[in-house]
Each structure stands twice: as C-alpha cells, then as structure tokens.
N, C-alpha and C positions, 0 to 999 in steps of 0.2 A: 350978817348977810354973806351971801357964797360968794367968793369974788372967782368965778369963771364964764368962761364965753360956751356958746352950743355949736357945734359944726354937723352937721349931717349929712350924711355922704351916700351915693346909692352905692352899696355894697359891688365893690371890686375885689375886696380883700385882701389889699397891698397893705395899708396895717396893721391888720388882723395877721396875714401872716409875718411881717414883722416882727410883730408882738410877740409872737408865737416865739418865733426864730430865738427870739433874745433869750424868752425864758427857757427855753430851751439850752440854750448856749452856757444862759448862767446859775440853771438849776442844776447843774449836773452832779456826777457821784462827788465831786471836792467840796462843792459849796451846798450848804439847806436849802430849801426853799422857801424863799421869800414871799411869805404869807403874814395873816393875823386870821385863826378862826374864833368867830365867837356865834354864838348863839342861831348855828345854824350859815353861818354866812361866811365866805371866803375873801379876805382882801388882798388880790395880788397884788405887788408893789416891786417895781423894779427901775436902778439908776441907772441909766450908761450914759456915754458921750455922746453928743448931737454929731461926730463926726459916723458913729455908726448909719445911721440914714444916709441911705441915696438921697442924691441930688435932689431928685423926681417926688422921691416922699415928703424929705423935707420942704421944698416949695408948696406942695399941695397944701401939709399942714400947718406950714407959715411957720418953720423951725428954722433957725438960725445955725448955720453948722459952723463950730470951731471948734480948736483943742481945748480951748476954757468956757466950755457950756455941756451941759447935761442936761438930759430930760428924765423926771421922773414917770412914770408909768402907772398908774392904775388902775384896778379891775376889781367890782363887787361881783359877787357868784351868788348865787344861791340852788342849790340843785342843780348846779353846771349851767345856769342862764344869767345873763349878765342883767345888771340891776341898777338901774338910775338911782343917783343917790341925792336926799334930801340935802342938804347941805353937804361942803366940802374947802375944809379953811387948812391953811397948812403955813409953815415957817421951817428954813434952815439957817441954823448958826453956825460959825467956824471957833474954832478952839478961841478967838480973839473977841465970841461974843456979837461978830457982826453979824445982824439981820438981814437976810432976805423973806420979803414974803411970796409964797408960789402961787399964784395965778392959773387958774386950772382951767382948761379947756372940754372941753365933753365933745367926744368924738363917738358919733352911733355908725356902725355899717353894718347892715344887718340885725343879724341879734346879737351884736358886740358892742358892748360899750364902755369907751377906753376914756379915762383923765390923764389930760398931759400938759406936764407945767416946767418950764427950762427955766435954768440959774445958771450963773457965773461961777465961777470958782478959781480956785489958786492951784498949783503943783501940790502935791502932797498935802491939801487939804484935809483935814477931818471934820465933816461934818453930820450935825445932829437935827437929822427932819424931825420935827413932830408934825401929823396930820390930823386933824381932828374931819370924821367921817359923821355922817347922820342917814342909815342906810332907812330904807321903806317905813320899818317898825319907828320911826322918829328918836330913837333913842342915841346920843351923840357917845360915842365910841373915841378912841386915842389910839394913833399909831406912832412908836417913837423909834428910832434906829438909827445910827451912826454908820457912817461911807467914808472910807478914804479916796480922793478923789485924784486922779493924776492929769498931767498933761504931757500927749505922747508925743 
C-alpha cells in the first residue's frame, strides 16, 4: 500500500518555484542531474535540508525545519507534464543499517506534482534511499542512490 497523504493547493507557485530553484542550484555544471529515465518517463529526485525552506513554505507544507532533517523531492515527467504516480514506497538506511521509512506526501499545484517525504539524520551521514515508483503504465520501477548528509 502507498504510504503518503494528498495535499492540493490552488497553484501560487511558491513550490513549484522552489522546486525549481533547488534543482536548479543543485544541477549545475559540478554535479549530474538527478534523474532515472526509463521507458519514456523522467524521475527527478532531489535531497536538501529542511533548513533550505522559508518559514512560510515550510508551514504551509507542514515541514519541519532543522539542521538534522531533509526533504526528499520528487517529480514523474512524461513529455514535460507531471504525473500522478500509482503507488510510491521508499526507505533510507545509514552506513549502521538503521531504517527510516519515507512517508510521502503528494503535493499538486497546477500541473505540478511534487512527492515530499522528510527524515532525520546524523553529521556526515551516508545514506542509501531506495524508492520503489509505480508510474501510470502500472509497472513498479527502483530508484536507489546514496547522500552524504551534513549538519551546518
């Protein structure tokens, strides 16, 4: 079963641009971009600190801001429109094996729709999401990738 909540918002595009901003920030010429393409479909995927959010955004979306939380971020595409996704289960471990499981949220504004799911974490953590996705076509997909994670 999906373990996340629906929020739907009438499009202001606080974060939508957000969103943007970030990938933006952290796709640049240093780092790849954080994607999975398969069969026609885009999954963007992006971790920062819950300290990056405003006050303002973070309360609307009911994020918690500190230097030991992050939010994951994700976005299905298909032909550049965002994509409600059939199911959406996910886990991060730390080098010590211990489990979080992410809890995802579905946030639609407009024709944007964002998953966002916040964890805890250590100083110099390393840890390993795996997300398992089920986009439109029913077919269940794996996203796996390691974050070292800091507290500033």
């Amino acid at each position: 079963m999906t373990q996340r909540s629906r929020l739907r918002h009438p499009f202001n595009g606080s974060l939508q641009l957000l969103i943007s901003s970030l990938w933006l920030a952290l796709t640049g010429a240093a780092q790849a971009e954080q994607k999975l393409d398969f069969d026609g479909y885009e999954l963007h995927y992006v971790v920062v600190p819950t300290t990056f959010l405003g006050a303002e955004v973070a309360k609307k979306y009911d994020v918690v801001r500190s230097d030991d939380r992050a939010l994951v971020t994700l976005s299905l595409l298909r032909d550049g429109t965002g994509l409600v996704m059939e199911e959406l289960t996910g886990e991060v471990k730390n080098l010590l094996s211990q489990q979080q499981t992410l809890r995802f949220t579905e946030v639609v504004e407009g024709d944007s729709v964002y998953y966002l799911a916040e964890l805890k974490h250590s100083d110099r953590d390393i840890l390993t999401f795996t997300v398992d996705v089920t986009p439109p076509d029913g077919r269940e997909r794996q996203l796996s990738f390691q974050q070292k994670m800091y507290i500033e």
